[in-house]
C-alpha positions in Angstrom: -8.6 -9.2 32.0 -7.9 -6.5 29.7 -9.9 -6.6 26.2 -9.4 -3.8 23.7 -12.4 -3.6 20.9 -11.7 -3.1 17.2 -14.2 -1.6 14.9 -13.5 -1.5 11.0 -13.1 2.2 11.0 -9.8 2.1 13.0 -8.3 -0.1 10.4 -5.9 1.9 7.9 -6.9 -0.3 4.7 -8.9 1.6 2.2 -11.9 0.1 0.7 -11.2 -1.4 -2.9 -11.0 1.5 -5.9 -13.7 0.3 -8.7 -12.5 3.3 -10.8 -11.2 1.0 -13.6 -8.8 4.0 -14.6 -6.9 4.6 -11.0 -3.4 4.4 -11.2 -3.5 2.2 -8.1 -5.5 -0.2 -10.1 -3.1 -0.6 -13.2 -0.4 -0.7 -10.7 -1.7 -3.9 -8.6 -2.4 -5.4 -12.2 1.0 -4.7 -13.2 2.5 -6.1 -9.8 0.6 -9.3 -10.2 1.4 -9.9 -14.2 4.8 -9.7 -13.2 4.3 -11.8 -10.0 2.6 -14.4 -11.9 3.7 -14.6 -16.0 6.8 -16.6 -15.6 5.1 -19.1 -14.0 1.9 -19.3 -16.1 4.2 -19.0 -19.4 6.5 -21.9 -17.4 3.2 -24.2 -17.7 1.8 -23.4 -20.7 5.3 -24.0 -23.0 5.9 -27.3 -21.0 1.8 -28.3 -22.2 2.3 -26.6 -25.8 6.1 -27.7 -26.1 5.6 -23.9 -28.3 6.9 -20.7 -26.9 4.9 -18.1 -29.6 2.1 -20.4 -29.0 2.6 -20.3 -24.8 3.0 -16.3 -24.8 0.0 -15.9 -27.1 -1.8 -18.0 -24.8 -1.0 -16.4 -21.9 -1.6 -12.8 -22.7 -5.1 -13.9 -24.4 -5.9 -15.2 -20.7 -4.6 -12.3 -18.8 -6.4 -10.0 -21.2 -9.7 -12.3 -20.6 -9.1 -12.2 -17.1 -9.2 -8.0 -17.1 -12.3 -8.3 -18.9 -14.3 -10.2 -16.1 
């Protein structure tokens, strides 16, 4: 039987940046708002039945989310 072994150091990931300024941070931020915001402003005008109110909403949470 043939077995190959793995460590962690062959892998080609990089270890996660926790330089809040990187560029590759804001970028993965700016991939997921877009990812996610329809969706999230979706829900919150259908509970609100209010779009300003639903937009407001929703960047108050992203922004809340960044914070944590």
């Amino acid at each position: 039987m043939n077995s190959k072994s793995y460590s962690l150091s062959q892998t080609s990931r990089s270890p996660p940046t926790s330089d809040p300024t990187s560029p590759d941070l804001h970028q993965q931020i700016d991939v997921l708002y877009r990812a996610e915001s329809r969706r999230v402003f979706a829900s919150l005008a259908g509970v609100f039945h209010d779009f300003d109110l639903a937009e407001e909403a929703l960047h108050e949470a992203f922004a809340a989310a960044l914070a944590t």
